[in-house]
C-alpha positions as CSV (number, residue, x, y, z in Angstrom):
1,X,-8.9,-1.2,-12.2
2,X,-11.9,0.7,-12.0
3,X,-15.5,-0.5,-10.4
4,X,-18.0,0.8,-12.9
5,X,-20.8,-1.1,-12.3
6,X,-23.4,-1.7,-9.1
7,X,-21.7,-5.1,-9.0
8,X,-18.5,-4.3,-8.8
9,X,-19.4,-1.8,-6.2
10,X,-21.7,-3.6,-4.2
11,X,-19.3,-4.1,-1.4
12,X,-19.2,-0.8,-1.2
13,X,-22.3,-0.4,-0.6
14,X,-23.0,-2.5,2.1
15,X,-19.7,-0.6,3.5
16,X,-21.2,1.9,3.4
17,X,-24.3,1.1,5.1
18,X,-22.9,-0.6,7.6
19,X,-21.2,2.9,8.6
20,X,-23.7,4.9,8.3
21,X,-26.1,2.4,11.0
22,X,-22.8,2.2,13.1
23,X,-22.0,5.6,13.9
24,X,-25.8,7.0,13.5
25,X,-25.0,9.4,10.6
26,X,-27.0,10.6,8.0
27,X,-26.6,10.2,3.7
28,X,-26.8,14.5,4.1
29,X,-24.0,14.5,6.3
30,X,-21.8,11.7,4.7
31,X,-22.2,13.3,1.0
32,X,-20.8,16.6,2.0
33,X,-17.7,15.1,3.7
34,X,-16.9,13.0,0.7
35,X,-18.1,15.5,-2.0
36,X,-20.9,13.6,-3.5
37,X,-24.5,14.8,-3.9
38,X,-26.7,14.0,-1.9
39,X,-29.1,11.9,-4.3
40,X,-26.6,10.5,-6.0
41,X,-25.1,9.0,-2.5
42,X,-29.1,7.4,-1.9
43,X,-29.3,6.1,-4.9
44,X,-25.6,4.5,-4.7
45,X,-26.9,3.4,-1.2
46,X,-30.2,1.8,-2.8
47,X,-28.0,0.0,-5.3
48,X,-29.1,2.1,-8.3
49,X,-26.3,4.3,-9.0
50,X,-22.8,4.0,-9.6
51,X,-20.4,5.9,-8.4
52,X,-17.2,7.8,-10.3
53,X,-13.7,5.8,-9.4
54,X,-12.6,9.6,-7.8
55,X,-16.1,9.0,-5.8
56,X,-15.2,5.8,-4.9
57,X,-12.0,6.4,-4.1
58,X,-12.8,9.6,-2.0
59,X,-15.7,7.5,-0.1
60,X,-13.2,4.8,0.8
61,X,-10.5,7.2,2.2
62,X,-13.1,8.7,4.7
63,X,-14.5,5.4,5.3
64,X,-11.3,4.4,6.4
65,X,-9.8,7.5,8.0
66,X,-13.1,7.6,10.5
67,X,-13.2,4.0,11.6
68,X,-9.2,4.6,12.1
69,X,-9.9,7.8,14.3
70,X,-13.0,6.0,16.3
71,X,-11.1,2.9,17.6
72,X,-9.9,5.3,20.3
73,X,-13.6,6.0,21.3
74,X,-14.5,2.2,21.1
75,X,-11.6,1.4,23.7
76,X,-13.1,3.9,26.0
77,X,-16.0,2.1,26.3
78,X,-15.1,-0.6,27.4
C-alpha cells in the first residue's frame, strides 16, 4: 500500500534524519544518490512534503544498502 501522506511517512522521516546526523551527510548529497530534488528532500525532511511511493521506495533501498555496507566500518572501530 502506498504512504501518501506526511503521516504515513513520518517514520521515514525521522529515518532519514537520523542518517543523515549519523554519517554527517548533507540533504545535497543524499538527493542526488536517491534521485530526488533537492528541495523537495528539505521539505520531506521538515515534514512538509510527501514523497512519490518510487521516491520512497528508492530512499529506503539506499537507506538500507548504506547502513548494510557501513557495519563493516563500525566493527573497525571498535
Amino acid at each position: 500500500m502506498a504512504k501518501t501522506t506526511i503521516q504515513d511517512q513520518q517514520y521515514l522521516i525521522n529515518r532519514t534524519n537520523r542518517f543523515m546526523e549519523k554519517y554527517g551527510c548533507s540533504k545535497k548529497w543524499l538527493s542526488s544518490k536517491v534521485g530526488i530534488a533537492v528541495r523537495n528532500l528539505s521539505y520531506f525532511c521538515n515534514s512538509r512534503f510527501a514523497i512519490t511511493e518510487n521516491q520512497y521506495d528508492r530512499l529506503t533501498a539506499f537507506m538500507d544498502e548504506y547502513d548494510r555496507r557501513m557495519v563493516g566500518f563500525a566493527a573497525l572501530e571498535e
